[in-house]
C-alpha positions in Angstrom: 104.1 128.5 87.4 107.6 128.1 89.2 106.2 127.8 92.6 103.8 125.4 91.8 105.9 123.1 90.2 108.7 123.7 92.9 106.0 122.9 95.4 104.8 119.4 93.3 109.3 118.9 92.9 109.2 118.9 96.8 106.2 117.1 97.6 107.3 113.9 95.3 110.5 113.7 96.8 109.6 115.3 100.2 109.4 113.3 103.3 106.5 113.5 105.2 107.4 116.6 107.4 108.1 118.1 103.5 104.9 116.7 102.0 102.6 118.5 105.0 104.2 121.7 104.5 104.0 121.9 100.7 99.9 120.8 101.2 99.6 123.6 103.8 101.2 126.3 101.6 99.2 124.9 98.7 95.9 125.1 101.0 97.4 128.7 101.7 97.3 130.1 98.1 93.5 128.4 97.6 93.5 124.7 97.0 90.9 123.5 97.7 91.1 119.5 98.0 88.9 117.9 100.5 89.5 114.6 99.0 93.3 114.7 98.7 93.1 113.7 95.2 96.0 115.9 94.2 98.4 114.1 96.6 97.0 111.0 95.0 97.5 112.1 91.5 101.0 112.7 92.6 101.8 109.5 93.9 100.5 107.7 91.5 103.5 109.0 88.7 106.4 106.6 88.2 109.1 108.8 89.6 110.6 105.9 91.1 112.3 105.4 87.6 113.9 109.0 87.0 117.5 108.8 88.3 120.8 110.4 88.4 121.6 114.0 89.1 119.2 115.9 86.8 116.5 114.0 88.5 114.8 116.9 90.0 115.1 119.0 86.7 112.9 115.4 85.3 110.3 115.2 88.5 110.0 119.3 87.6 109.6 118.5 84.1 106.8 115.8 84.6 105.0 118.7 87.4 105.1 121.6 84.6 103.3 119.1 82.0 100.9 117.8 84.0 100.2 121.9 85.2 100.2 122.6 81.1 97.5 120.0 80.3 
């Protein structure tokens, strides 16, 4: 669960160099996501809102309840 939610950390606040590499190394372990929905689903979360320094421990937060559900 960790390095998924690492992964989805890095990909929201990843540039684009960032955001290839996490989808490549999600492809790796078996995604399978022809239609990039789960970039989409990503973008579409108002992250833009979290701020200050425990913002990544909030973006993680968000990415292990969304993986719960």
């Amino acid at each position: 669960m960790n390095f998924y939610v690492e992964l989805m950390t890095q990909f929201i606040d990843g540039d684009q160099e960032i955001r290839s590499l996490v989808m490549s190394l999600l492809s790796q372990v078996g995604l399978s996501d022809h239609h990039h929905y789960f970039p989409k689903e990503l973008d579409s979360w108002d992250t833009w809102s979290l701020e200050g320094v425990d913002r990544k421990s909030k973006v993680a937060g968000l990415c292990r309840d969304w993986l719960e559900k």
